[in-house]
Backbone as a ProteinNet text record, in pm:
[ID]
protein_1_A
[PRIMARY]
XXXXXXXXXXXXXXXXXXXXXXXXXXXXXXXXXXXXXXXXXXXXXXXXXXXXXXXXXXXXXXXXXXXXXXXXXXXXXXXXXXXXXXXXXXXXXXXXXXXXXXXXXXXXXXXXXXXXXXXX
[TERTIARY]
-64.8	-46.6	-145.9	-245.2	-286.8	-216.5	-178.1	-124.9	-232.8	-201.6	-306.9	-181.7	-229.7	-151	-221.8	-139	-152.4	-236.2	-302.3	-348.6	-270.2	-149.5	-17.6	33.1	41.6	117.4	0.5	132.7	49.3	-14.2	-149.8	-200.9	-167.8	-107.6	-32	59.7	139.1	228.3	198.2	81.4	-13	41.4	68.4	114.1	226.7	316.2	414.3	437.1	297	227.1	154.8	195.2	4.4	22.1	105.2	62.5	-15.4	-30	-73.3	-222.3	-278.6	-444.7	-395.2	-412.6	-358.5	-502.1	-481.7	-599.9	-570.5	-585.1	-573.9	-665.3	-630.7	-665.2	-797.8	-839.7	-948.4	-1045.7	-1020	-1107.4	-1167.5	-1086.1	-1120.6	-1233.3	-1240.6	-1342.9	-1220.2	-1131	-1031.4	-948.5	-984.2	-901.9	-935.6	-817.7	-866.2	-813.4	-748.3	-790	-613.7	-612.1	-468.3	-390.6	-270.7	-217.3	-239.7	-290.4	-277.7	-396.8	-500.1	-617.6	-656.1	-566	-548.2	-465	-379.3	-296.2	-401.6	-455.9	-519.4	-638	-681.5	-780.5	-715.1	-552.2	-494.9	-482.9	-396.4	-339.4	-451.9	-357.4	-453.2	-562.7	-595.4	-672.4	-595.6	-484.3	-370.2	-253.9	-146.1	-26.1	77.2	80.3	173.2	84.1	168.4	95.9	236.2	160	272.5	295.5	363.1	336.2	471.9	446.1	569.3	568.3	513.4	546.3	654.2	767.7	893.3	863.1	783.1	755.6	712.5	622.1	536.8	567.7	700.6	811.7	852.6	883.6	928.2	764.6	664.4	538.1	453.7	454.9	395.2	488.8	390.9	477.3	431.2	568.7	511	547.8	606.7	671.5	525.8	422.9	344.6	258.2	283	201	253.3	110.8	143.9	173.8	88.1	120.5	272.2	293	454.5	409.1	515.8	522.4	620.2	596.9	715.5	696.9	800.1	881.4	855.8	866.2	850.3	978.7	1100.6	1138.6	1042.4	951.6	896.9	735.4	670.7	540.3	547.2	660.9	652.9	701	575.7	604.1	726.6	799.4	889.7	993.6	1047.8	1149.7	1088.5	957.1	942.9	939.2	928.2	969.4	1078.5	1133.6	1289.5	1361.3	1285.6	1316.8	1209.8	1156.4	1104.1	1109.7	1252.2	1323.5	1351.9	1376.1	1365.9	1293.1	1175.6	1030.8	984.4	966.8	899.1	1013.3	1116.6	1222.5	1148.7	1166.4	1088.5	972.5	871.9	755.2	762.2	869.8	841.8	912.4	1016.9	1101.4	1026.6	888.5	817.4	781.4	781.2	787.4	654.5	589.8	496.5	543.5	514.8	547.7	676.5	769.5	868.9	843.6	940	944.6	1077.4	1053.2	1163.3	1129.9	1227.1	1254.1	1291.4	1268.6	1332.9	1371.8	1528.3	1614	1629.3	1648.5	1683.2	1828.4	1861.6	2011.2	2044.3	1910.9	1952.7	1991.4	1989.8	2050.2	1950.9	1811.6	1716.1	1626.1	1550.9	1477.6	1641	1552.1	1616	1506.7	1544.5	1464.3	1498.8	1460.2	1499.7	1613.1	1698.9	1840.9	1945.2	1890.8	1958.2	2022.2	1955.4	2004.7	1897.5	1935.9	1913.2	1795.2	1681.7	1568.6	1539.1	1480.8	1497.9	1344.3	1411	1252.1	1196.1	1161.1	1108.8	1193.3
2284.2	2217.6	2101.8	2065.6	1966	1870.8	1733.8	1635.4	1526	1453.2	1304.6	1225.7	1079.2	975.9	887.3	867	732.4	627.2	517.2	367.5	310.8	301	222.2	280.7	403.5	482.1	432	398.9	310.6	463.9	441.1	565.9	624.3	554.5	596.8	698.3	714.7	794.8	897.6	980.4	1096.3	1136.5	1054.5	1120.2	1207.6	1193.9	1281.6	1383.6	1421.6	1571.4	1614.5	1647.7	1705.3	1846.9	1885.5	2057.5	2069.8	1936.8	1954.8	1879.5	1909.8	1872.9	1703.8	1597.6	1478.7	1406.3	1326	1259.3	1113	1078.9	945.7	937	862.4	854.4	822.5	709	648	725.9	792.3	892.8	1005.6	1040.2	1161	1052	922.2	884.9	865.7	869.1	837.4	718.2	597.6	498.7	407.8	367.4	274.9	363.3	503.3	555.1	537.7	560.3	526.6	658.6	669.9	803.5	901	897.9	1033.9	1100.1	1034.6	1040.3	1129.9	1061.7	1059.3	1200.3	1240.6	1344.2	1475.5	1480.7	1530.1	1591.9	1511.1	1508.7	1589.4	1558.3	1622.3	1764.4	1744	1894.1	2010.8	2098.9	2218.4	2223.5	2078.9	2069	2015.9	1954.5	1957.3	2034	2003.5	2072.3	1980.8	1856.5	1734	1544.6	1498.5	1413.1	1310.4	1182.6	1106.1	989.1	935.9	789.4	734.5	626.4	505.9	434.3	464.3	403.9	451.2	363.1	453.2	486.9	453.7	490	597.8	660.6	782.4	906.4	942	1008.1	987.4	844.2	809	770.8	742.8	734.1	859.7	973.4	1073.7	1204.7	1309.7	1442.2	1502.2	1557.7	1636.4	1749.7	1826.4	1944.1	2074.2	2069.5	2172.5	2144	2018.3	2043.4	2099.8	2160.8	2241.1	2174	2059	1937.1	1943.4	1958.9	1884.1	1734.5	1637.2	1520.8	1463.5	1335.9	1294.1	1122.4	1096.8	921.5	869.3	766.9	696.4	579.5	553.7	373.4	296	285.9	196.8	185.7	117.8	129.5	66	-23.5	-85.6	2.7	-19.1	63.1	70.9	-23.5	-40.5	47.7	63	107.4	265.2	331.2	439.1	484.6	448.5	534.3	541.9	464.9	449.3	601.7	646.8	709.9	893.8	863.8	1018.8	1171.2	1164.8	1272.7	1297.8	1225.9	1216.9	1262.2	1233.9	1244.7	1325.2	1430.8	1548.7	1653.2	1637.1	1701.9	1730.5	1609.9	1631.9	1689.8	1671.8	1732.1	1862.9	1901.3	2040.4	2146.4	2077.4	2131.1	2154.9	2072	2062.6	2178.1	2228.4	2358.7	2274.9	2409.2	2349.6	2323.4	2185	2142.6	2048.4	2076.3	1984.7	1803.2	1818.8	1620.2	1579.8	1498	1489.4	1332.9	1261.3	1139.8	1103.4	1014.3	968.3	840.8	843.5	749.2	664.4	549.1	453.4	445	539.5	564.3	462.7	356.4	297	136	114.9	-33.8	-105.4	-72.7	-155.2	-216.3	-281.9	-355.7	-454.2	-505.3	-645.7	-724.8	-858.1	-966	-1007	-1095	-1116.8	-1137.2	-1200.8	-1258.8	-1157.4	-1033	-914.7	-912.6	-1018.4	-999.4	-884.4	-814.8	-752.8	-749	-719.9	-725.8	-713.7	-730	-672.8	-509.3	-410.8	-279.2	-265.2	-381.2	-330.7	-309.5
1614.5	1488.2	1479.6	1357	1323.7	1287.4	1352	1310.2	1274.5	1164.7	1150.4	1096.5	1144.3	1171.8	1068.9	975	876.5	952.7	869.7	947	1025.1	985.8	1042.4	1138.3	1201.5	1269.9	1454.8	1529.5	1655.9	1743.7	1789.7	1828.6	1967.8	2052.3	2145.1	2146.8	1963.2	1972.7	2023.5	2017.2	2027.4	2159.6	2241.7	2364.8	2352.7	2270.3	2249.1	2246.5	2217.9	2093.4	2206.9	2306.4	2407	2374.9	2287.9	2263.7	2120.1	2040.9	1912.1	1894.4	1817.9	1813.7	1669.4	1756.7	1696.2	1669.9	1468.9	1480	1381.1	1368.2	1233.8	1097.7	1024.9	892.3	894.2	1010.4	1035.9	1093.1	1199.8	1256.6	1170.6	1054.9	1010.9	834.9	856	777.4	628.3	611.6	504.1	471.4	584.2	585.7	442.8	395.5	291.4	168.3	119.1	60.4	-9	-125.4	-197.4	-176.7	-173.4	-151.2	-154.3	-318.1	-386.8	-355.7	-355.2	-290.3	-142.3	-109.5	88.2	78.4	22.8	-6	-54	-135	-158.8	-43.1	-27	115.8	295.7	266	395	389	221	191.6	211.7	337.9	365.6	429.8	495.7	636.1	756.7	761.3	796.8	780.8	907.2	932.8	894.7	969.9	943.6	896.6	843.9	832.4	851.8	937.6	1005.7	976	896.8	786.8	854.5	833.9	798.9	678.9	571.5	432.9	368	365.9	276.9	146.2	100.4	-69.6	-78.3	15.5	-37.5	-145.2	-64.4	-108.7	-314.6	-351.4	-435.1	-527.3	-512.1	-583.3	-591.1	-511.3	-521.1	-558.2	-635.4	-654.5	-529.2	-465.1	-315.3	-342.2	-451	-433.1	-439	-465.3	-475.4	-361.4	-231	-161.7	-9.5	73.2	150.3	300.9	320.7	422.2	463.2	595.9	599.5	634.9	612.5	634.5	726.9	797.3	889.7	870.4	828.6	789.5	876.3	958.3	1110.1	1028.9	1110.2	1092.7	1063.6	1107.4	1145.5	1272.2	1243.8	1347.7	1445.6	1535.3	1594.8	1747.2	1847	1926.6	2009.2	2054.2	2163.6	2061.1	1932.1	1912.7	1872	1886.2	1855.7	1998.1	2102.9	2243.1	2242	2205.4	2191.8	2136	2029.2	1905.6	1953.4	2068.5	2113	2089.1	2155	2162.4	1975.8	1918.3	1748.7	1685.8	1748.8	1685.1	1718.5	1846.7	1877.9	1764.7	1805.3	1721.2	1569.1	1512.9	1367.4	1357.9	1452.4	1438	1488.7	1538.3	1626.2	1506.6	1406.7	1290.8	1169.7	1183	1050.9	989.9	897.2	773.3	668	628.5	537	433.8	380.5	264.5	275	396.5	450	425.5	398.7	427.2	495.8	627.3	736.3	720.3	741.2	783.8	868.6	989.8	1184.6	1135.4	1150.7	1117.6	1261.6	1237	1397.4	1392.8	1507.1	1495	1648.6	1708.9	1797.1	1780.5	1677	1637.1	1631.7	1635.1	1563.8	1728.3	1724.2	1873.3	1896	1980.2	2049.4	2094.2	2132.9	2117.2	2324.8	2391	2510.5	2538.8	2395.9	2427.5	2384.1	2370.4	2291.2	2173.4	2104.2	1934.4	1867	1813.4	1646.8	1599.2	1562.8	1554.4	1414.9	1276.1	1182.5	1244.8	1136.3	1242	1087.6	1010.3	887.2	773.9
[MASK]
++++++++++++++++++++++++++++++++++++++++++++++++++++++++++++++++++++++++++++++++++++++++++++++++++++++++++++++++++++++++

C-alpha cells in the first residue's frame, strides 16, 4: 500500500508500516498546498492518506474520491505510540475511498505529575 503522511503527521510514525511504501506531503513536492488541491494531487497516486486535521472531512466532498483516509488524535508523538496497535489496525482496514478515524481511547498524555494533558 502507498501511504503519504500530511505535513503534520510526525515521520517516525512510518515505522509502523514496514510492509507499506510510506512518504509525506513534503517529499512528494506538495507541501503548502490547500486541501482540495492536495486531494486532488493524492487521489489515485495513493492508497491512504494520513492527516490529523479534524476538518478535512467537514470542508471537503470525499464521496467520489478513491484515496482512503486515516484521522490521527492528534500529532503528538508520545500519545501516538501509545495509540499503535489502533493505528496499524486502521491502516491495515483501509478500503478505497474509506474514511477511518483513531480515537484516544487512552485518556489523553500525561504530564510528569500524571495530570491530563489537553491532545489537541
Amino acid at each position: 500500500m502507498r501511504i503519504v503522511f500530511d505535513e503534520n503527521v510526525p515521520w517516525p510514525l512510518r515505522k509502523f508500516f514496514p510492509d507499506h511504501e510510506v512518504t509525506t506531503v513534503q517529499r512528494e513536492a506538495l507541501g503548502g498546498m490547500e486541501n482540495g488541491e492536495l486531494l486532488n494531487q493524492l487521489d489515485g497516486s495513493f492508497d491512504l492518506f494520513i492527516l490529523c486535521d479534524k476538518n478535512l472531512r467537514y470542508q471537503q466532498n470525499l464521496s467520489s474520491r478513491v484515496i482512503a483516509i486515516v484521522e490521527l488524535p492528534t500529532n503528538r508523538w508520545p500519545l501516538l505510540v501509545k495509540l499503535q496497535s489502533e493505528l496499524v489496525l486502521a491502516v491495515n482496514s483501509a478500503a478505497p475511498g474509506s474514511y477511518a478515524t483513531v480515537e484516544d481511547m487512552t485518556g489523553g498524555e500525561q504530564d510528569a505529575a500524571g495530570q491530563s494533558a489537553p491532545t489537541d
